[in-house]
C-alpha positions as CSV (number, residue, x, y, z in Angstrom):
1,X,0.9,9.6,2.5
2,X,2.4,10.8,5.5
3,X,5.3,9.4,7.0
4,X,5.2,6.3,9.5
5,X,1.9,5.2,8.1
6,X,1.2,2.3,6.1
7,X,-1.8,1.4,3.6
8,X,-3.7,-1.5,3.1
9,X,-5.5,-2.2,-0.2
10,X,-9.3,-4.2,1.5
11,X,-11.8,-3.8,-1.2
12,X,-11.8,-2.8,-5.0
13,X,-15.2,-1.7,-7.0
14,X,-16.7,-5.0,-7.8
15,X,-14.5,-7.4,-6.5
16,X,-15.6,-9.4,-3.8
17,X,-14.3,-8.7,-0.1
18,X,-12.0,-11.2,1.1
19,X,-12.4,-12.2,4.5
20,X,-9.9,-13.0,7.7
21,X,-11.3,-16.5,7.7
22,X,-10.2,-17.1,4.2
23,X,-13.8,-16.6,2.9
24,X,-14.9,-13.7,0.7
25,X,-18.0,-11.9,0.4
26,X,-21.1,-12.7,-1.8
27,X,-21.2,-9.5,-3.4
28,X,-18.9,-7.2,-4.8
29,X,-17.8,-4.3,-3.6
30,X,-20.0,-1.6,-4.5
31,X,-19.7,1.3,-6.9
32,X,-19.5,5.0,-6.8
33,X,-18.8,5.2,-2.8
34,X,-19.8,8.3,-1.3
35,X,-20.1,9.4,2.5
36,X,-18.6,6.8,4.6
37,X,-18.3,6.7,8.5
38,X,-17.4,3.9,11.2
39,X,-19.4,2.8,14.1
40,X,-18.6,0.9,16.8
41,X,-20.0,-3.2,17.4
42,X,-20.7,-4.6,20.6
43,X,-17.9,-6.7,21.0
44,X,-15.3,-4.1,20.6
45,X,-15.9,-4.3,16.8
46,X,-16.5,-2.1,14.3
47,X,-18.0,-1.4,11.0
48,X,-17.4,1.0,8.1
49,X,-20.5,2.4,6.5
50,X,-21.0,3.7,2.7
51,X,-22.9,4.7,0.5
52,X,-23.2,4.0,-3.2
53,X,-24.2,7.2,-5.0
54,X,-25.8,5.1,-7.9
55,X,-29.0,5.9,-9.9
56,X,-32.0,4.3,-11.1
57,X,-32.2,2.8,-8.0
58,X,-29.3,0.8,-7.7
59,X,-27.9,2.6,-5.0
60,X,-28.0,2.3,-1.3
61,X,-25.7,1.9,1.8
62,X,-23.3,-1.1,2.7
63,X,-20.9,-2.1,5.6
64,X,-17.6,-3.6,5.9
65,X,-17.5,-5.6,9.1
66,X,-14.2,-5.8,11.2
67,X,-13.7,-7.5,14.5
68,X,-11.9,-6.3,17.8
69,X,-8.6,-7.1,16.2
70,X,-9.0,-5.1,13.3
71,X,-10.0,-8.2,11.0
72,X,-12.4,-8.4,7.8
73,X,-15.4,-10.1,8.9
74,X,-18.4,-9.8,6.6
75,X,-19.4,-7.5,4.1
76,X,-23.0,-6.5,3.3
77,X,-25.9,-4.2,1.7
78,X,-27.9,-2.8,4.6
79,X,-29.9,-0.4,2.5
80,X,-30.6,-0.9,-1.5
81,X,-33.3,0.4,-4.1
82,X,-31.8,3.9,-3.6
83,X,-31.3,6.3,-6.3
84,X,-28.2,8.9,-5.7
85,X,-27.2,8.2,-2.2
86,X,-24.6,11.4,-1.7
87,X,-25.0,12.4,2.1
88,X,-25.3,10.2,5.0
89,X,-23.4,10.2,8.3
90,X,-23.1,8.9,11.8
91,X,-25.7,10.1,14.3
92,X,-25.1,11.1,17.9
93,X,-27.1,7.8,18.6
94,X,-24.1,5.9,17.1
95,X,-26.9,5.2,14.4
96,X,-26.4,5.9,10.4
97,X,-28.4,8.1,8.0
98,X,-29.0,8.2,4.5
99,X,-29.8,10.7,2.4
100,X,-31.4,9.8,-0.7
101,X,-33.2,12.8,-2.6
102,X,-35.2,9.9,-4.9
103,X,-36.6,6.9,-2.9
């Protein structure tokens, strides 16, 4: 790591995603992450998107929700049922795709 920054450990693969309010997340973390981005909330939040490059369907994409001050919020699945999810990005419409070459 460079010099003059610092790391944060936030989520592990399958451990659940502890929260600012002293709550955690329902589910765990996912597995195999892949393709990852961060789009802005209204609100001045934000949210990091990524995928899960799992098979037999067990895939999909999931977001880690932070507020304006830079806080753990929620964590969730926004797309599941996916089989290899390895490409995916952030749109010019401040949107997210998914690439998925088995639905």
């Amino acid at each position: 790591m460079s010099a003059g920054l610092t790391v944060k450990l936030i989520a592990r693969e399958g451990s659940k995603v502890q929260f600012a309010n002293g709550g955690e997340s329902k589910d765990s973390w996912h597995t195999r992450s892949d393709a990852a981005g961060i789009l802005t909330m209204p609100g001045g939040g934000y949210v990091y998107m990524s995928n899960s490059e799992e098979s037999d369907g067990d895939g999909g994409v999931y977001g880690l929700y932070f507020n304006a001050k830079g806080e753990i919020v929620d964590y969730r699945a926004l797309l599941t049922g996916t089989t290899d999810n390895c490409g995916g990005g952030i749109t010019p419409w401040n949107t997210w795709v998914s690439v998925s070459p088995h639905l």
